[in-house]
N, C-alpha and C positions, 0 to 999 in steps of 0.2 A: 622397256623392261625385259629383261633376260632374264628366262629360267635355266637351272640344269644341275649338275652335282661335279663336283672339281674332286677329281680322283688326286691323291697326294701320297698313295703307297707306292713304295718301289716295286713292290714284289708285284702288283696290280697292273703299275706301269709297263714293267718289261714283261712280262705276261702278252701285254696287248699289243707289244712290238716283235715278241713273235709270233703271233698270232700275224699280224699285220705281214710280217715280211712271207710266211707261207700261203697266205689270200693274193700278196701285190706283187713280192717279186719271184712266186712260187718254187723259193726256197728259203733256209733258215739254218743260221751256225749258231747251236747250243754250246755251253760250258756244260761236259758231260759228266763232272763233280756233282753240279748243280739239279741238274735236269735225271736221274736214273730213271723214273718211272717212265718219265715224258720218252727216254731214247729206247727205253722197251719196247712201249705201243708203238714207236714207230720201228722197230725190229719186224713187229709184228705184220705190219702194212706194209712194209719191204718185201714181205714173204708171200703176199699177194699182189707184188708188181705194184704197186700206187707209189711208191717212193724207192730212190735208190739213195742208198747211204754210203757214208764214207769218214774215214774219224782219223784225225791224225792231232800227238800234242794235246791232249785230254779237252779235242774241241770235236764237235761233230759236227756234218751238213749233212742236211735230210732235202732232197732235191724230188720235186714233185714230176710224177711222169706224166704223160700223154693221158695213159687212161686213168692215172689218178685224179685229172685235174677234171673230172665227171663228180666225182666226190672231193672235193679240197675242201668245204667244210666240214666232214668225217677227220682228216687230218689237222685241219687249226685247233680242231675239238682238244686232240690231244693234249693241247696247253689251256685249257679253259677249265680250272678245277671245277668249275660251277655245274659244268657237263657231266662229270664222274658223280655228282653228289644226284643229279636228275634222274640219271641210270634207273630204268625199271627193272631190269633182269634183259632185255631185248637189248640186243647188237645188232648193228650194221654185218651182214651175212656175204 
């Protein structure tokens, strides 16, 4: 007997493929049409050394550093709408 739940959104799916590519191959190339809020926060984390970015061709790679990868689930977060809706007012400082 198998239990579980078969995800069949797209948007759900590649959500958790980049999420997956910044956890496994710690880094990740967005469609930065697609992605604005998601290339922000990571503007953001750029600005405190955890990622170094670079956009060429309306694609971006957000490349996880050394000391970012202390916190690289701070940074998956960024693609996890589920995370933005938990927010209690506290941030990662």
């Amino acid at each position: 007997m198998e239990r579980g739940l078969v995800v069949r959104d797209p948007a759900v799916l590649e959500r958790r493929a980049l999420i997956r590519a910044v956890m496994c191959d710690i880094q990740v190339e967005l469609n930065l049409k697609r992605f604005p809020p998601e290339w922000l926060a990571l503007q953001e984390l750029a600005l405190d050394g955890l990622v170094e970015l670079s956009e060429a061709r309306g694609r971006g790679m957000a490349r996880v550093t050394l000391p970012g990868r202390w916190l690289i689930r701070t940074i998956a977060a960024v693609f996890d709408p589920e995370q933005a809706r938990r927010a209690s007012g506290s941030r990662l400082l």
